[in-house]
Structures are given as C-alpha cells and as structure tokens.
C-alpha positions in Angstrom: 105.3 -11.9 -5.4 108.5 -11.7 -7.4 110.3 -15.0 -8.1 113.3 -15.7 -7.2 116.5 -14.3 -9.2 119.0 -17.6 -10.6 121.5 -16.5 -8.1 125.5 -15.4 -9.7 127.6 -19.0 -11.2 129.7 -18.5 -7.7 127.0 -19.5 -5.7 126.1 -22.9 -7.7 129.6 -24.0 -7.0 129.7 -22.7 -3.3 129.4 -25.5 -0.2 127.4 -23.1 1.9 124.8 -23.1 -0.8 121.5 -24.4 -0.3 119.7 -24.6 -3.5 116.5 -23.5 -1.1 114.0 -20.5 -1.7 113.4 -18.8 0.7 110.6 -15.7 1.3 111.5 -12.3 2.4 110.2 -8.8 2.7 112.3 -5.8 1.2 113.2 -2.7 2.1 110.3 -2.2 -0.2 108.0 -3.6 1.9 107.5 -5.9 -1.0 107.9 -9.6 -0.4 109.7 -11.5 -2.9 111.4 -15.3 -3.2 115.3 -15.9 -2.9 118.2 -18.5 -2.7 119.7 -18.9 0.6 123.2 -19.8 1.7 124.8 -20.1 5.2 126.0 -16.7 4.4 122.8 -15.0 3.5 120.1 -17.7 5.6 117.4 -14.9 5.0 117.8 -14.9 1.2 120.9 -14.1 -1.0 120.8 -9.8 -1.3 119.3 -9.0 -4.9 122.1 -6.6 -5.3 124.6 -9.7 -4.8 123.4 -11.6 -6.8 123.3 -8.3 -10.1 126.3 -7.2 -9.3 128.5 -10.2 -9.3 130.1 -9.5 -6.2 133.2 -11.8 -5.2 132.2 -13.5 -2.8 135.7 -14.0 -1.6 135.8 -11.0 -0.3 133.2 -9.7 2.9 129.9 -8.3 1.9 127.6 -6.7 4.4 125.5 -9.0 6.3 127.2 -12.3 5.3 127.6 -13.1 8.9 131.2 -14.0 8.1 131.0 -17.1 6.1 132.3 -16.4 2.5 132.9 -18.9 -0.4 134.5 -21.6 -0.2 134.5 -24.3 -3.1 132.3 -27.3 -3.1 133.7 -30.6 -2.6 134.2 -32.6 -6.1 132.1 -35.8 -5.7 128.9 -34.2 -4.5 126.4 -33.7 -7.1 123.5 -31.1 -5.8 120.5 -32.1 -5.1 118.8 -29.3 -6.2 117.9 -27.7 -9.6 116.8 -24.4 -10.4 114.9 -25.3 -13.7 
C-alpha cells in the first residue's frame, strides 16, 4: 500500500484539516493512505495535493468547504514526521 503523500503547505495551515490518514481505493483499484480534511473526508485527491491547487478556489468533490485560515493560538496536534 502506498503511503500517504505530505499533503501541499495550504493544507497544514487550513482549519478543516485533520492531520488524520485515512485509507482509500483509487480509480486504480489500488488502495493507498491519505490526509483528510472536512473538504476531502475520504482522503485529500493525489492530484491536489501535486498540483498545488488553491484551495481558495472550488475543486471537484470538496463538498463545498474551501480553505479558510487556522486560528493563531492553536498549535496542531498532529505531526507528519
């Protein structure tokens, strides 16, 4: 099973962000671990997170929560390393 891609610096400073790996199948068929978000419970897209995309704008299946900055004073408590 693949690991899961670091997802794009947007998403680390994101408040829908949930710093939780999540397993999913691919169009593939293949299964492979991602990051989730309240955008993207099911695993942030691979192709979001190589291409960059600004997630201030609508992506496909985002079910119309986009990002929005963290609040200041809370430090994650989560860690991708």
């Amino acid at each position: 099973m693949k690991e899961a891609l670091l997802p794009n610096e947007q998403c680390y400073v994101c408040k829908h962000f949930h710093g939780k790996v999540v397993t999913v199948r691919g169009a593939d068929g293949q299964e492979r671990r991602a990051y989730s978000c309240d955008a993207f419970w099911e695993g942030i897209p691979e192709a979001f997170i190589l291409s960059g995309h600004d997630h201030t704008r609508p992506y496909p299946g985002d079910h119309g929560v986009l990002w929005e900055p963290a609040e200041e004073d809370l430090e994650p408590s989560w860690s991708p390393w």
